[in-house]
C-alpha positions, 0 to 999 in steps of 0.5 A: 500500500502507498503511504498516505502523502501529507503537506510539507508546507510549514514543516521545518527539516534539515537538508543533509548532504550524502557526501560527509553529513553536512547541512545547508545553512543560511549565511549572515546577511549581505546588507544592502541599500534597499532589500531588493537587493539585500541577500544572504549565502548559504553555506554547507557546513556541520550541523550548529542545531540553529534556525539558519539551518531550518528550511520549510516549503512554501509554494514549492520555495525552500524558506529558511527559518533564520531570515524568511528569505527564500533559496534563489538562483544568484542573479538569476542566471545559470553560469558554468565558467564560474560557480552559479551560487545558491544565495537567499533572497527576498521573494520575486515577482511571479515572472521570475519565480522559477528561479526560486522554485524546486523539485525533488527527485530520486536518483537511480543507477543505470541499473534501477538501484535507488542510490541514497539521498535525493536530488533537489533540481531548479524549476528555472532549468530541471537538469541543473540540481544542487551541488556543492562548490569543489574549491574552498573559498575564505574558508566557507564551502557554498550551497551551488547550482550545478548540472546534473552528472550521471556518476560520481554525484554523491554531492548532489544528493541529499537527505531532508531530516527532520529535527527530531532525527538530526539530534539523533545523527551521528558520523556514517561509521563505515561497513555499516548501512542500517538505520536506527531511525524510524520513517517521518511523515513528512512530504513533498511540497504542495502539488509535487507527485512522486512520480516522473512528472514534476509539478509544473508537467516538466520531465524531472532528472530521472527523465533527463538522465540517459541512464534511465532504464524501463525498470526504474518505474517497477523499481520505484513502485516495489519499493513504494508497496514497501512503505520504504518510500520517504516523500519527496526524499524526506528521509531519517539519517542513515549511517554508512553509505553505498561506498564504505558497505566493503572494502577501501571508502570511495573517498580514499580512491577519488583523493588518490585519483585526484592527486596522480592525475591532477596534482604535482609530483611522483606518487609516493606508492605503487599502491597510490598509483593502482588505486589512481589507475583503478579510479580512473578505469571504473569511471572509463567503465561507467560512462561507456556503460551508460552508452550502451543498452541495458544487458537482456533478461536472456544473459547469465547473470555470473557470466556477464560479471565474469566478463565484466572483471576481466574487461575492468582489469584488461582496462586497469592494465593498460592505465597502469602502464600508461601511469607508471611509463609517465611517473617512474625514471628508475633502471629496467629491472625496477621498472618492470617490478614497479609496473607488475606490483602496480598491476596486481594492486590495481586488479584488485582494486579495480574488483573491489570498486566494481563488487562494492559500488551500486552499479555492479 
């Protein structure tokens, strides 16, 4: 059965990002001559339990508890040579209401998965979602528009807590993905089905994505008669992630990825270098998956998965090379141990990326 959906408008909640458990806040205000143009940054930043951090629905706006002013596109315009920034703002005349307006949509993996958490996209452009800013600015990290990726997205979904759930939260432990909280009653903003449509008739993110795959709506409604379903992503905490289930933490493989493709200087490891080399194959893997059709009923589950691996380490292989050509200068002999340590480093870890992410 189909929970029954209430009116969110006027509840009050925490909205969480999936990626280290921080929470939006609202920023001091910007003063300014007149309050048409007065604002205020929102920032993502552990929780301080305070009504800056409170965010309520009203008319499919995002209001927050601190100031009453609403969540709105800065300036209005979208922007990708530079941050498009979340700001709060007074509210807008109905002409240019889009910009404050939002939706909510749940995030499926290519292969119908439901991933943690929950899009949160403008009305003003429907494939761009809320993300995070990547650089840190005068200390602050800020609440950003952004278009919506197909992997790799663990800053653009959310969780909406309630504050009865947030007092209860506590940092993800890894290898452990229960919950101890029980499901909130509260839903979507008024108007918002959860469905594939958004309020205004709109296609939502799952429509957009091109990983989406004629299981999701079957996914979707077992999980619904399930009474699993949180409307509009207004889900409890939950302790783990996707990732941190087995082996090594997502984040261990992104920052060894991101200091040997794009920082300076020799990696200080064979096992840095695989698992950089790992990274890299899985996210070669995955966007080249998604260009290609869902695999059939017909096909052996455990033979597709065979072949799956050896591809994977097929590819690592030859990143490895690749990696260790461009970083070593030693003499032939420790060349060739270097690259086959790396080799085996990197088979391993490219099989446990595949086994413990949501797409394998």
């Amino acid at each position: 059965m189909v929970p029954t959906l209430t009116k969110l408008d006027g509840d009050w909640f925490y909205i969480r990002t999936v990626s280290n458990g921080n929470v939006a806040s609202a920023g001091p205000i910007i003063a300014a001559n007149d309050v048409e143009t007065t604002r205020s940054e929102i920032r993502v930043e552990p929780p301080k339990y305070d009504d800056s951090e409170l965010w309520c629905w009203k008319d499919r706006m995002l209001v927050n508890k601190s100031n009453g002013m609403v969540m709105s596109i800065r300036k209005g315009r979208l922007r990708l040579i530079e941050d498009t920034e979340i700001c709060l703002y007074p509210k807008k005349s109905d002409e240019y209401i889009s910009q404050q307006q939002w939706g909510v949509q749940h995030d499926d993996c290519p292969f119908g998965k439901r991933l943690e958490g929950c899009l949160l996209y403008s009305f003003h452009s429907n494939d761009w979602v809320f993300d995070i800013q990547t650089h840190v600015v005068n200390g602050d990290t800020k609440l950003i528009l952004f278009p919506y990726k197909t992997i790799d997205n663990d800053t653009q979904r959310w969780e909406l807590v309630s504050p009865a759930d947030i007092l209860q939260y506590s940092r993800p432990s890894s290898g452990s993905l229960s919950s101890s909280f029980s499901p909130v009653s509260l839903s979507s903003p008024t108007g918002f089905q959860s469905n594939s449509v958004s309020a205004f008739g709109s296609p939502t993110i799952g429509d957009l994505s091109p990983s989406t795959s004629s299981s999701s709506s079957q996914i979707m409604s077992q999980e619904l008669n399930g009474s699993m379903e949180f409307a509009c992503g207004l889900s409890p905490s939950k302790r783990g992630s996707q990732s941190s289930a087995t082996g090594l933490p997502l984040e261990t493989y992104r920052e060894n990825h991101q200091a040997v493709y794009h920082g300076n200087g020799v990696p200080s490891s064979d096992k840095i270098l695989a698992m950089a080399a790992a990274y890299q194959t899985w996210l070669d893997w995955s966007q080249d998956k998604q260009s290609q059709s869902s695999p059939t009923e017909l096909q052996n589950q455990r033979a597709r998965h065979e072949k799956t691996r050896a591809r994977l380490q097929s590819m690592a292989r030859t990143e490895v090379i690749k990696l260790v050509n461009a970083n070593t200068t030693s003499t032939s002999n420790n060349h060739s141990a270097h690259r086959d340590n790396t080799i085996s480093l990197t088979n391993r870890f490219i099989t446990q990326l595949y086994e413990q992410m949501p797409m394998a």
